[in-house]
C-alpha positions, 0 to 999 in steps of 0.5 A: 614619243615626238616622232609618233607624235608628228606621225598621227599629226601628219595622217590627220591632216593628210585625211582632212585634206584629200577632198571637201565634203562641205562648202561653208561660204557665203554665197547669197552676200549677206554676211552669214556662212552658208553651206553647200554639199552633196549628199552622198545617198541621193546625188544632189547638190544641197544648199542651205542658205541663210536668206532662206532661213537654213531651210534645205534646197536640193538640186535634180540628181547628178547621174554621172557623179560617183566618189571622185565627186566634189566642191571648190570655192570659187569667187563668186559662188561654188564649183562642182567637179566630176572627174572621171578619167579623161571624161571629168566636168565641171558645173558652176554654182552662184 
């Protein structure tokens, strides 16, 4: 029993691990989280910040941006990448 215990433990982490849909973070400095993503239907970058009262911010769509699309934090702000072989970028958010 603690052996598939451990299993389905290790699995769920594995899943939630492999990339990060959503970026709750603080950017604008305010104190509040506020969070960016991309939405996967119409390839642009979301930003829902709080000095703006939550209200939806969307950038112009991404034209190279598939499934090995995601977002990092970075110091100050966030970090789109688009890795796609050996021709990957990458786009910084403040």
């Amino acid at each position: 029993m603690k052996k598939i215990f451990l299993i389905v433990t290790i699995l769920i982490l594995q899943l939630s691990a492999i990339a990060q849909d959503k970026l709750v973070k603080d950017i604008d400095f305010d104190g509040k989280p506020d969070t960016v993503y991309i939405d996967q239907n119409e390839w642009k970058i979301v930003c829902r910040l709080s000095t703006q009262n939550f209200k939806k911010l969307k950038s112009k769509p991404i034209e190279t941006s598939g499934d090995n699309t995601y977002i990092k934090s970075k110091k100050n702000g966030f970090e789109m990448s688009v890795n796609w072989m050996r021709a990957g970028r990458a786009k910084n958010g403040r």
